[in-house]
Every structure is written in C-alpha cells, then in structure tokens.
Phi, psi and omega in degrees: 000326206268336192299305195310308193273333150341296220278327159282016161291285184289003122091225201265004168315122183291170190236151161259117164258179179213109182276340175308298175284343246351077188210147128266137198217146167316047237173122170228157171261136182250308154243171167306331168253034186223111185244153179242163182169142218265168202295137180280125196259146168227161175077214157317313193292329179292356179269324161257339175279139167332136162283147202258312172306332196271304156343285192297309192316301186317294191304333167300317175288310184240011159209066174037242153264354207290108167161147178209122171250157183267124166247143143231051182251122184268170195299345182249026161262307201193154192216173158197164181268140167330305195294000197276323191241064194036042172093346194265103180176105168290106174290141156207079181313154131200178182294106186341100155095031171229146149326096191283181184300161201300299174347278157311009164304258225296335163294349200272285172318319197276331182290319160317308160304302193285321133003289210269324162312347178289345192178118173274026177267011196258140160250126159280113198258120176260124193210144142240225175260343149244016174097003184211241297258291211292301189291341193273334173305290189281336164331318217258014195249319175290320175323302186271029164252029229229141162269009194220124163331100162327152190226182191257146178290172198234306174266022158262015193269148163308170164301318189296296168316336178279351192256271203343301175322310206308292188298321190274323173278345169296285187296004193268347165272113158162127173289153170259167194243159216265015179264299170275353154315325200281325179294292181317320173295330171304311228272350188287150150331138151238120201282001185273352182267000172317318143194198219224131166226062170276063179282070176240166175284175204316325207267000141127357173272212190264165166265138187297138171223166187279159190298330186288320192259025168266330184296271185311342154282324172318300167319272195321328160304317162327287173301304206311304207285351186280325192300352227237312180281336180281326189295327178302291218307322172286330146300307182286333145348271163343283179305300194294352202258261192304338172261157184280115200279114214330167187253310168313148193275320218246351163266150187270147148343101174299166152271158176272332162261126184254311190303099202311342201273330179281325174276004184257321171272311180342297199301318168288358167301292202285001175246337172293331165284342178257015192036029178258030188267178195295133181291169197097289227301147191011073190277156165235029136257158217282278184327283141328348172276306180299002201250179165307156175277169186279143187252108167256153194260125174257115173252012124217188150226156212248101188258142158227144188199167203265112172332135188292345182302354158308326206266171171305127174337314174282335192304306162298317178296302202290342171316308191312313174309330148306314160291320174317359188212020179273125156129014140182188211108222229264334194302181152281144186280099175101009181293122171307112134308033167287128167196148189268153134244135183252146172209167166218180210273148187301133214275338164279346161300294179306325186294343206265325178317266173346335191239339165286349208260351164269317197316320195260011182267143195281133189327314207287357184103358181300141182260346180272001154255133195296156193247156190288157190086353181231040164288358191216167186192078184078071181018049175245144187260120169339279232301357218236339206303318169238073175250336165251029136087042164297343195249326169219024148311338169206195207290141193289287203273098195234125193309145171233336156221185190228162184203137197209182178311154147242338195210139195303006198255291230281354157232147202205147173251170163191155193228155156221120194310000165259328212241335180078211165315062200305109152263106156303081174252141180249144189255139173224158171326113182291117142264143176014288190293328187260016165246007149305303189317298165356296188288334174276271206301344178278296195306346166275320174301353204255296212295317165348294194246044155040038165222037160291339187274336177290314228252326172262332155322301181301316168334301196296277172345322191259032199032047185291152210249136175331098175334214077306029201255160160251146204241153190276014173245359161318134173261136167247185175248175179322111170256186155277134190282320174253042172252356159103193174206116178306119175249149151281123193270016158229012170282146136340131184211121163257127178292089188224150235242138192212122138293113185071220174266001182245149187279194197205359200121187175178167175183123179283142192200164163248133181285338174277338154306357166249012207250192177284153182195116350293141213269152187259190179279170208073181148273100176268144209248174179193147185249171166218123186240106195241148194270181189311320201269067142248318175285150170262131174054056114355007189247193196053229176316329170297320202284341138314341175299158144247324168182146180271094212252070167296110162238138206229180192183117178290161197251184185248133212285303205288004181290198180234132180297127172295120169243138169305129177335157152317141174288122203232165172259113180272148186288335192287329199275344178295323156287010181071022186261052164304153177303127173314089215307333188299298190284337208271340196252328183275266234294326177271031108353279214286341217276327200201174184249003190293117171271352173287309212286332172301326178303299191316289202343313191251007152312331197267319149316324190252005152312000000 
C-alpha cells in the first residue's frame, strides 16, 4: 500500500526498483555516476516519500562509501543531520520551484566534478524534495561542464532496462511514416523556450548596430547555437532519464527540468562555460571589481491577457469580487489590480555566493573547474558555507518595489482575430500612496468576500513558517512614479505578477543578458519578451496572460540600485497577514483539472 501511494507521489518521475533489496525509490541514474533522487524521509513523511533507510541502504549496497550527496532543500523546508549518510553530505540550499542566485551553479558543479573525478566508481546522489526541478537544474549544470557529452548509463542499468534500450534501439533503427514522426517530435526538448534574446528599441524594431558589432555578434551566435545544442543534448538526457515515459504513444514526454526560469539559467550557464557571456560578468579583473556594477533602468512592463469573461463561472465571479471596488481613492478610475513585485535573493548571500565563486575558479579560466587550494578563504572553510544555516532559516528571497496601473491610459482594451478580446496593461513604478491605495482595495475586496479571516486564521493555526511569497505588507521602497526602478544589471531580478491577491505567474531573469552588447552610446533600451509557457506556473487566472513584454534601458553606472529594506518584523507580518494562502491557492483549483500542475501552482504560491 505505502509502495502505491510513493508511486502517486511521484506523479511522472520514474521509479526504481531493486528486487535484490526489496525496495523500490523516487530515483534515476541520469549517467552512471550522477543519480537524482527525491527527498529522503523519516517518519509520516516516509510513507510517501523515500524511507530515509531504504536510501542509504540502496546507496550502501551498490556502491559503498563511494557516493556523496547534494541537498538542496533549506532548513526550514525540510532538514536531517549530515551523520544520517556518515558526514557525506553537501547543502546549497535555495527555494522550491525558483531560480537559484546564478552564482550557485559553478560551486555546485565544480565540487562535483572534484567528487567524481577521484574515481569513477563515485556516484553523486542529488535530491531535493521531489527529485526534479532543483536537483535536475544541477544535474544538467554539472553535465555541462563535462568535457565529452554525457551518455546515458550503462552499468547501472537492471536487466529489465537493458531489454528496453535494447528493444528501443531496434525500434529507432526502423523507418517511420510522417503521422509518427510527428508523435516522436512531440515528446522531444524543445531548445526555443531557453530564454528569449528578442532585443528591440523603444519603437519595437531591431536596433541599429555597427558593422564590428554585427560581425562579432554573428561569431557569438554561431557559439551560442553550438552551446544551445549541448545545453538541449543535456536536457533530453535528463527527462529520458528521470521521467516515466508515458504509456500512450500520441502523449508527450514531461520534461524534466520544466520549469523556464530553472531553464533560462542553465542557458545563461552553458553561455558562461562558452565564454560567450555578457562582458564584465563576474570578471576578476581588479580593475573592472573596482569600478560600479553597469546599471539598467526597467521602465515598465507591458502584461497583455485575455479577457476574464472567458474563464469558468465560479472563476469570474470571485475575479470579479477583486475587481469590484478598483478606481478608487488615489488609483485610476477603471483601473486592474494587476500588479508586479520585484525581488532578489538577500544581496549579502549573493555577495557571499560570488566571492567563493572567483576564489574558486580555476586559473585556466574553466568555470566547472575548482582551482586547486581553494577550500578555504579569509579562514573560511567552502564546506562550512551553509552548516549554520544563516542563509536559509528564514526567506531567501526578498522584495524591493512594486509596479502597477497609474493612469487611465495605461489599459487599453482590444479585440483581435488571433487573440480575440485583448486587456493590455502597462506597470509603472508604484509610490508609496498609490500602492497604499492598491492594498486598501485588494483588503476590502479579501473581507468582501469573508476570506480574510479563513485565509490567515489558517496560516497562524498551521504554524506556517515565512515564505518566499510576497506579503502585501512587506516593506519596499519609496519609488519615483516616472524614474524607472534602478537594477544591478548583473543581478537576479524575479518578476512575479498578481490579480489581487491571486498570483498570475512569475519569472526570473538577469537583464544584462538581454540588453545590446556592445553597449552604445545613451541610454540604449531593449524589451524581453516572454510568452504565457515562458512564465512559471501560469495556471488559473494565469492561463490568460497572453505575453509579458520587460522594457529596460541602460543607465548611468553612479545611479542608485533600488535595495530592499533593512529587514523589520511589521506588527501586520506578525499577526500573520501575509499574502493568503486561501484565495492566492483555490482559485487556481478551480480554474482547470490539470491536479499535477494545479499542486506545484500552489506550492508555488506559498513559496
């Protein structure tokens, strides 16, 4: 029975059995020495989750001591003591179903590499808590630092998988007729959704560039698209590895890293292993350290989305209930509750990330290799880095402005024969009064519909522990409503998108991977345009969006980078008045029957 309810745990993740041991676990070998593999449990959580016994045993069994594992689960999702797998066991904590800072990619990857090059009988066991977004993200980040494409394994595989190979390579030698071509091409990766390098000026065309530097972008594409087929080559690895392959012929393949914002840094990873990254980016010479990091301005975003009258009834009704009290106090008259919050990962973490992450880069310039000697730093040991857990006992991720309607010009309706009834809004910098006003009309639209007291009575009752969420009582800062909102154009910046109180999606990006290079003279601007499956966890009310439109512009290096506050405990966060679990998680329930994507959503929500 405890076998039965694993195995719907694990949704389409493939499973392993060992009939020798008599266990079956949430666990795939991705090559021979690189295994993934979902959180190891004790207790109630062990009834759906790996048994934290059956783990080590399995690991114990078929390769001795030789294995070392990766948590990337922070202590307040979930924890064990190190001695549970004797001491062999590395952290690089960040949040569930998010982008980590970039930074942690190359540490992840270079202690792997130094791990598994000692020997090849070593395995590296990668886990979060369910074994795919996070761990399949460092899986394929160490993969691609390999100097020889990764393969699929050979001596882990059972007999039964050795018929399967077998039987699939006979049939993949056999021709096909173009009705199964088309079924085989569904279930493949597709590389187009890696990120978006759509790069036009303010009037929406391409931007003029000089003959050197179209020559010289010409090269870099040229690398790109070679970085682009192993970064493919390496995802479809993953997925044929870790997901179950569907039992229907005519269903596609999930992927296994799904997630765009965890697949958009693979991509800016696989340009950074290819030296094809932005100049500048995490440069170590001294010269370039002293100076300001490059500054971009973002000044609005453009959400376009399908009228709600579309969605299922009950669906409408409670937006509507959301909508009902917008245009007034200090808002535009007719106005949407749309609204952005922007954030990053707490900026004394990234720095800390950032500065192991040149100590430890190896002279030749490899970035997946650890330079010898560098375990320690101003008398710190790497190994020590989240051993006392400073970084991820409380939120990771923290806001800094907000961005919403200002004016009755900033929504504009439309119909179109493709898209059919179009609302267009564009977000601008929130100050202070009007994103009070914002916040007064969502908390009357909450009580309206009597599920403010429901929605935070639960919280406090279930002891939930602060969140990645953004709470509408997080303090930011003051902006200028027409001055843009200042970015470190080499920071992490997450975009996430709100009706209300219910979320819409989100998505993480670094900016100078989108703007123009070399950068000309002005402020030269650039948009990043990403379409609905491009945003992470899109569903309910999200599944409307039609595409997210960032438009940015460099800046002058001395303006000032927007930072989140000092950190204060507010008497509202104290009291549990946080974004709601209740309304921000039901609705997109209701909205559709997909029940995997609908769990993450709202996993995803409470993050």
């Amino acid at each position: 029975m405890t076998d039965y309810v694993r195995r719907l745990v694990s949704g389409k993740k493939a499973r392993h059995k060992d009939d020798d041991l008599d266990v079956e676990l949430d666990l795939a070998y991705i090559t021979d020495q690189v295994i993934v593999m979902g959180y190891p449990a004790s207790g109630i959580e062990g009834l759906y989750r790996n048994r934290r016994e059956d783990a080590k045993k399995f690991l114990e069994h078929h390769h001795g001591k030789n294995y070392w594992v990766f948590n990337f689960c922070p202590i307040k999702e979930n924890s064990y003591p190190a001695s549970v797998f004797d001491g062999r066991v590395s952290r690089y904590p960040f949040p569930d179903h998010h982008a980590p800072p970039l930074a942690i990619l190359p540490l992840i990857a270079r202690e792997m590499r130094l791990w598994l090059d000692g020997s090849q009988d070593r395995v590296a066991v990668l886990h979060c808590k369910a074994g795919k977004g996070r761990s399949g993200t460092m899986a394929c980040a160490y993969l691609l630092t390999l100097d020889v494409a990764p393969t699929a394994p050979r001596r882990s595989l059972t007999e039964k998988e050795k018929a399967k190979t077998r039987a699939e390579q006979v049939m993949n030698a056999m021709p096909v007729d173009e009705a199964a071509a088309e079924v085989i091409g569904a279930t493949e990766q597709s590389s187009e959704d890696l990120v978006k390098l759509e790069l036009t000026n303010g009037n929406g065309q391409e931007a003029d560039t000089s003959t050197t530097a179209t020559a010289s972008e010409g090269k870099a594409s040229m690398e790109r698209n070679r970085t682009t087929n192993s970064l493919s080559h390496v995802l479809d690895l993953h997925t044929s590895r870790r997901m179950k392959r569907p039992s229907s012929p005519s269903a596609k393949l999930k992927q296994g890293v799904s997630i765009p914002s965890q697949r958009r840094w693979l991509y800016y990873w696989s340009l950074l292993l290819a030296h094809q990254a932005p100049p500048d980016f995490w440069s170590v010479d001294p010269k370039v350290l002293g100076r300001p990091e490059p500054k971009v301005r973002l000044t609005q975003i453009q959400v376009r989305m399908h009228e709600l009258s579309g969605l299922k009834g009950n669906l409408v009704r409670a937006a509507n209930a959301l909508l009902e009290n917008a245009g007034k106090n200090k808002i535009a008259r007719g106005a949407s509750p749309v609204w952005a919050s922007l954030a990053r990962y707490d900026d004394d973490f990234v720095q800390t990330l950032e500065r192991w992450e040149r100590h430890t880069r190896d002279e030749s310039g490899a970035m997946g290799v650890r330079r010898k000697g560098a375990d320690e730093m101003e008398g710190e040991a790497i190994a020590d880095l989240f051993k006392d857990g400073r970084w991820d006992s409380k939120k990771m991720v923290r806001s800094f402005a907000r961005m919403g309607t200002l004016k009755d010009e900033d929504i504009r309706k439309e119909t179109s024969e493709e898209d059919g009834k179009v609302e267009t809004l564009l977000l601008r910098p929130l100050t202070g009064d009007k994103w009070d006003s914002i916040r007064e009309n969502i908390e009357a639209d909450e009580t309206a519909q009597g599920d403010h007291t429901s929605s935070t009575g639960a919280a406090k009752a279930g002891g939930l522990t602060e969140g990645e969420d953004t709470s509408l009582y997080d303090v930011t800062q003051t902006l200028k409503a027409d001055g843009g909102v200042v970015l470190d154009a080499h920071r992490e910046v997450r975009v996430k998108l709100y009706l209300g109180q219910v979320f819409l999606g989100w998505f993480w990006f670094i900016p100078t991977f989108h703007m123009h290079h070399p950068r000309g003279p002005g402020n030269e601007s650039a948009t990043l345009v990403l379409t609905r499956k491009e945003l992470d966890f899109p569903v309910g009310i999200g599944a409307n969006v039609i595409d997210v439109a960032v438009s940015m512009e460099w800046c002058s290096e001395a303006a000032d980078v927007v930072s989140p506050p000092e950190r204060v405990t507010s008497v509202e966060i104290a009291e549990g008045k946080g974004e709601p679990a209740g309304i921000a998680s039901t609705l997109p329930v209701v909205a559709t029957g997909e029940a995997g994507e609908l769990t993450e959503a709202k996993q995803a929500a409470e993050d």
